[in-house]
MMTF fields as JSON, N, C-alpha, C and O atoms, coordinates in Angstrom:
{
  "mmtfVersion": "1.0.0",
  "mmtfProducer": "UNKNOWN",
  "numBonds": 287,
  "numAtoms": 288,
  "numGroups": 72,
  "numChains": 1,
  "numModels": 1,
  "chainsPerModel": [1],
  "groupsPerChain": [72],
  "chainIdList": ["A"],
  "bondAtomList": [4, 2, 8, 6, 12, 10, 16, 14, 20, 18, 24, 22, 28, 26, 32, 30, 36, 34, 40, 38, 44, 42, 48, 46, 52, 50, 56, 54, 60, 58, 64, 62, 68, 66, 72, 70, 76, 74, 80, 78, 84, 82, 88, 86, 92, 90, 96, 94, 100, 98, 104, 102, 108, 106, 112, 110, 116, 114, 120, 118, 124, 122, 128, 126, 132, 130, 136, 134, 140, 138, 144, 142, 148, 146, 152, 150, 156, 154, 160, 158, 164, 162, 168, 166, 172, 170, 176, 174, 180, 178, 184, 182, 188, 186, 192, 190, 196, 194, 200, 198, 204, 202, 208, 206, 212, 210, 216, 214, 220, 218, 224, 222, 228, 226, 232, 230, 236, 234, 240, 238, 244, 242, 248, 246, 252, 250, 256, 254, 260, 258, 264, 262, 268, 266, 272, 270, 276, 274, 280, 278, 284, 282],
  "bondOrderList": [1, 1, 1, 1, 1, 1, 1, 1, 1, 1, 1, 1, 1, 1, 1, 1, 1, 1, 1, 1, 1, 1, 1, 1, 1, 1, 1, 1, 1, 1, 1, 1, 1, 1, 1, 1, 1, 1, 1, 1, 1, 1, 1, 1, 1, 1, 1, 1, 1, 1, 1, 1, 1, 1, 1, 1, 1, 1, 1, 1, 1, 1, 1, 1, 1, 1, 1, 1, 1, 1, 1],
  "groupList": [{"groupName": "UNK", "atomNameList": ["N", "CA", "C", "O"], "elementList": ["N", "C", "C", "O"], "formalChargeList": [0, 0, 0, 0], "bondAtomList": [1, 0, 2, 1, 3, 2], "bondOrderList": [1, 1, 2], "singleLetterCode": "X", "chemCompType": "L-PEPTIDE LINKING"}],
  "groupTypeList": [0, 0, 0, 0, 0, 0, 0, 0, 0, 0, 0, 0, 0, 0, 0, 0, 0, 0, 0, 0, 0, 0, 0, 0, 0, 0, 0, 0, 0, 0, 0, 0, 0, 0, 0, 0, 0, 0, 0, 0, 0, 0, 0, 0, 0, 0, 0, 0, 0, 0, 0, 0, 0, 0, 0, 0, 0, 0, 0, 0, 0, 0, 0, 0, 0, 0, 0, 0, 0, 0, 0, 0],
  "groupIdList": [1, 2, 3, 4, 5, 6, 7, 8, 9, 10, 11, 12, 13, 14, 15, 16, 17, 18, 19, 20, 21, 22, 23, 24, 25, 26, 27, 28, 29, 30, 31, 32, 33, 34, 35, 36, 37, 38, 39, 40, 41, 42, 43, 44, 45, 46, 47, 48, 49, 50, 51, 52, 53, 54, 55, 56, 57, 58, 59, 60, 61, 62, 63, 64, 65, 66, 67, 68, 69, 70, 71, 72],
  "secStructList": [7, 7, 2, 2, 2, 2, 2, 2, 2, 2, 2, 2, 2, 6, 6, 1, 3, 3, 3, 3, 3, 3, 3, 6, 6, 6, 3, 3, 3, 3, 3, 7, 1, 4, 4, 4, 3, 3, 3, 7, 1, 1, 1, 1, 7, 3, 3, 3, 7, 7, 1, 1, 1, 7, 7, 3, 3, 3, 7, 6, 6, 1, 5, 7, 7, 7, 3, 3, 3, 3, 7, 7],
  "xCoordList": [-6.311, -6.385, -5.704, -5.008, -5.803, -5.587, -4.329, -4.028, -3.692, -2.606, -3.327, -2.952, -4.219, -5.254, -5.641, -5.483, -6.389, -7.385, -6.102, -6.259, -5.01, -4.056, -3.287, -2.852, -3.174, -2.345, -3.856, -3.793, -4.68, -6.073, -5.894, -5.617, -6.331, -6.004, -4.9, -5.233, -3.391, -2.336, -2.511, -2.588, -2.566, -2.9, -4.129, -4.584, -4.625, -5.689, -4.726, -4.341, -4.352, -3.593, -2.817, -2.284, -2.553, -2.112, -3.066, -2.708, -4.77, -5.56, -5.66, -6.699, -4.452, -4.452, -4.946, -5.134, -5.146, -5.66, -4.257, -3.327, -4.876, -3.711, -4.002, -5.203, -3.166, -3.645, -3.137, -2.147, -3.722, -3.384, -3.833, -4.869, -3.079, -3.371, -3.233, -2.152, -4.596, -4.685, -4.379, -5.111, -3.385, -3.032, -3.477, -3.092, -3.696, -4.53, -3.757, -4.245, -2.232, -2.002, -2.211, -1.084, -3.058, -3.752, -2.381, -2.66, -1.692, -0.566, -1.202, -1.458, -1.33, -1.389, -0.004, 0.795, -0.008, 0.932, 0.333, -0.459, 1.164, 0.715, 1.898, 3.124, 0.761, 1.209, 1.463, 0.442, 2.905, 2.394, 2.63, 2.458, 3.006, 2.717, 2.765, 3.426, 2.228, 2.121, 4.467, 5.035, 4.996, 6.38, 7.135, 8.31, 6.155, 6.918, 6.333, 6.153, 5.79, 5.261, 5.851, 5.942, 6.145, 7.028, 6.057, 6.161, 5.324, 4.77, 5.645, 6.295, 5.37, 6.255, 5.399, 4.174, 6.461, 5.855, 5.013, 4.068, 5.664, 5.663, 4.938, 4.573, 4.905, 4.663, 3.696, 3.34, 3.406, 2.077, 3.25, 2.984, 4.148, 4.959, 4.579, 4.341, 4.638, 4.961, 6.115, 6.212, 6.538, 7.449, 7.209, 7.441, 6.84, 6.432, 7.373, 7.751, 7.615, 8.892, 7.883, 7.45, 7.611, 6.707, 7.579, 8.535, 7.295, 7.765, 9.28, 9.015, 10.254, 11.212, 12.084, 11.648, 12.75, 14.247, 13.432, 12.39, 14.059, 13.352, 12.635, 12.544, 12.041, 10.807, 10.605, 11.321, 8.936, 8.143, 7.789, 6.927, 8.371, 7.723, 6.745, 6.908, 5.477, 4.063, 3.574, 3.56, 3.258, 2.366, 0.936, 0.484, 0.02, -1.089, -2.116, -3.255, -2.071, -2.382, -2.435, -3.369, -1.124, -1.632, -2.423, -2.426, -3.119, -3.528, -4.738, -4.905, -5.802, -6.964, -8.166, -9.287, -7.289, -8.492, -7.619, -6.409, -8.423, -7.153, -8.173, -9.284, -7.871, -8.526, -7.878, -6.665, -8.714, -8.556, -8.937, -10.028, -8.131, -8.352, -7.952, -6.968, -8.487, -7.84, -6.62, -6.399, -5.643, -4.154, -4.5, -5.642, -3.324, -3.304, -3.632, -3.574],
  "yCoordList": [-8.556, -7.114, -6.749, -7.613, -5.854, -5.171, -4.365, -4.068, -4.03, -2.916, -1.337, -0.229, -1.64, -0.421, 0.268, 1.447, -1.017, -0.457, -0.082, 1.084, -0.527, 0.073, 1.238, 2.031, 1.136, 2.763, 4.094, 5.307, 3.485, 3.914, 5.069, 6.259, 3.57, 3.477, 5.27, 6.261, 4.593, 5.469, 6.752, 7.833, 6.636, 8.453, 9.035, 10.137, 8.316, 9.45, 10.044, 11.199, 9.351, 9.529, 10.923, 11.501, 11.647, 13.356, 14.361, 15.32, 13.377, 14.245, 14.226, 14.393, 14.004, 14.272, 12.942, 12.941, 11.865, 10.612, 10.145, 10.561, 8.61, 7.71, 6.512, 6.293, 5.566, 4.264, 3.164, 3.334, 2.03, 0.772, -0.535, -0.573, -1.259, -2.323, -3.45, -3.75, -4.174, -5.157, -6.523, -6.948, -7.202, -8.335, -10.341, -10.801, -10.641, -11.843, -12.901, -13.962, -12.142, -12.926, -12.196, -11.785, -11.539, -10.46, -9.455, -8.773, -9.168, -7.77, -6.445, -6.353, -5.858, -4.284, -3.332, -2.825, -3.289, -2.018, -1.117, -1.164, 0.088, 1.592, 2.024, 1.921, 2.681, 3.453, 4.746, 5.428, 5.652, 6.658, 7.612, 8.807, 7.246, 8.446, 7.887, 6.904, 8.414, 7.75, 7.55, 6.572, 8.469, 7.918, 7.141, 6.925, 6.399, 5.041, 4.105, 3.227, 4.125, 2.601, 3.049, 4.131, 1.527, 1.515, 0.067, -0.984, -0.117, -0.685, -1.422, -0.818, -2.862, -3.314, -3.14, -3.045, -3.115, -2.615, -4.465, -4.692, -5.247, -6.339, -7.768, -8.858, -7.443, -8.757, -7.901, -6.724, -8.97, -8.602, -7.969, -7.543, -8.131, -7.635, -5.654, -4.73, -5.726, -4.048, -3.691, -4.385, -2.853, -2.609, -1.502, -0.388, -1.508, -0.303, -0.081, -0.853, 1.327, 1.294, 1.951, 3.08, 1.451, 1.615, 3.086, 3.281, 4.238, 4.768, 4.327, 3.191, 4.468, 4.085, 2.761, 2.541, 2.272, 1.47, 0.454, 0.121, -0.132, -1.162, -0.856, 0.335, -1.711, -2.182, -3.352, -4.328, -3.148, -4.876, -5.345, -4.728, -6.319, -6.546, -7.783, -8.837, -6.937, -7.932, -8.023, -7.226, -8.989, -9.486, -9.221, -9.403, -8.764, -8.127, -9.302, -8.846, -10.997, -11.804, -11.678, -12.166, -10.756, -11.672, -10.066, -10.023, -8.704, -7.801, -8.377, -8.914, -8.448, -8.826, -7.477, -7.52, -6.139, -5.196, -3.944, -3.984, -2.717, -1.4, -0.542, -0.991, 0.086, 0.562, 2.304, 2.508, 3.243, 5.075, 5.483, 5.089, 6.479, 7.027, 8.082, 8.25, 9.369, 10.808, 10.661, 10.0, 11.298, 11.46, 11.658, 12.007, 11.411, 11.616, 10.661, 10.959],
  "zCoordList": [-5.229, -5.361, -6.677, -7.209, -7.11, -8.443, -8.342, -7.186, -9.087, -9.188, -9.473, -9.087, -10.103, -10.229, -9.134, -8.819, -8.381, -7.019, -6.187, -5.825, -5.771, -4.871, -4.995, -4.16, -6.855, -6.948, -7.045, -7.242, -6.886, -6.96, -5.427, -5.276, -4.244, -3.424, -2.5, -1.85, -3.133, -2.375, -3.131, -2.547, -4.31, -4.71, -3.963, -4.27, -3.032, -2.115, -1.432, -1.618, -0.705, 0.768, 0.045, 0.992, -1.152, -1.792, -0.477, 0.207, -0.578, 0.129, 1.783, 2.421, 2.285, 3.617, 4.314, 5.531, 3.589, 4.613, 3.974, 3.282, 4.901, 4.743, 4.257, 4.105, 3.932, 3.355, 4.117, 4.828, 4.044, 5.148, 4.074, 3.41, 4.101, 3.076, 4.08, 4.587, 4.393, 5.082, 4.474, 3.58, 4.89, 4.486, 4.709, 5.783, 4.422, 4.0, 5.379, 5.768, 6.028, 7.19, 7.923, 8.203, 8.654, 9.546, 9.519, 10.506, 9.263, 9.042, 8.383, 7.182, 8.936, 8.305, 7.904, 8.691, 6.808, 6.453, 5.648, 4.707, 6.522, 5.983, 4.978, 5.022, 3.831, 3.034, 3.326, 3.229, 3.804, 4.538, 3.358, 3.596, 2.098, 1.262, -0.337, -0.673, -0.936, -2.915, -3.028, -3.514, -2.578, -2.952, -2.409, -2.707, -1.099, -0.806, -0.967, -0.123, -2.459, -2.372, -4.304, -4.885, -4.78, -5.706, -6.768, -6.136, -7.96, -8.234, -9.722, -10.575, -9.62, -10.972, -12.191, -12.261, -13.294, -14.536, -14.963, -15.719, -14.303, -15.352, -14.235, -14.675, -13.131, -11.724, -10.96, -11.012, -10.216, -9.264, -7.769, -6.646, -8.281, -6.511, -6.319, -7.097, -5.683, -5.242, -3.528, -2.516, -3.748, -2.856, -1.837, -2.307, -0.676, 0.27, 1.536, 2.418, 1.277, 2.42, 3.458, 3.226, 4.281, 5.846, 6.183, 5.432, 7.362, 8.338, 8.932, 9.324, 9.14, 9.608, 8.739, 7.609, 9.001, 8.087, 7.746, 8.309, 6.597, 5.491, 4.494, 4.199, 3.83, 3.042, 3.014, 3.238, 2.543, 2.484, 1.033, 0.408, 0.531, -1.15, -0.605, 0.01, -1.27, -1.17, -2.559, -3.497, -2.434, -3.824, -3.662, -2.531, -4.722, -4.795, -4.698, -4.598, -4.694, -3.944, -2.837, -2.199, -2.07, -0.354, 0.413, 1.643, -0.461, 0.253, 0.115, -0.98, 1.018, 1.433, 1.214, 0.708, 1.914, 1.582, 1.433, 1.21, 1.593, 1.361, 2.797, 3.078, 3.189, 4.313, 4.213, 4.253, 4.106, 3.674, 4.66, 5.072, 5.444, 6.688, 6.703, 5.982, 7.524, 7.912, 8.386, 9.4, 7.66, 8.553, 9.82, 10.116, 10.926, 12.387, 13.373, 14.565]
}
């Protein structure tokens, strides 16, 4: 996957959907908004803080697809 197609991707979710980045080990994580997901200037990593405590740093190798859905 691209750094393009994903910040592509989470700047929808401005329009009231949401984003889900399906991962290449069957894991889904949601993007629940463009300011929790954090992209490197310089590596394929990106950093997404999910709904509730933590974050996940994934590499743009292991997202498999991006999946755009209506909030709710």
């Amino acid at each position: 996957m691209t750094k393009s197609a994903v910040r592509a991707a989470v700047e929808k979710s401005l329009r009231n959907q949401r984003v889900v980045l399906h991962l290449t080990n069957g894991d889904q994580l949601e993007v629940p908004h463009p300011d929790y997901v954090a992209f490197s200037p310089t590596s394929t990593e990106i950093i997404v803080w999910p709904q509730g405590p933590g974050f996940a740093v994934v590499s743009l190798d292991e997202i498999a697809g991006i999946a755009i859905a209506p909030a709710g």
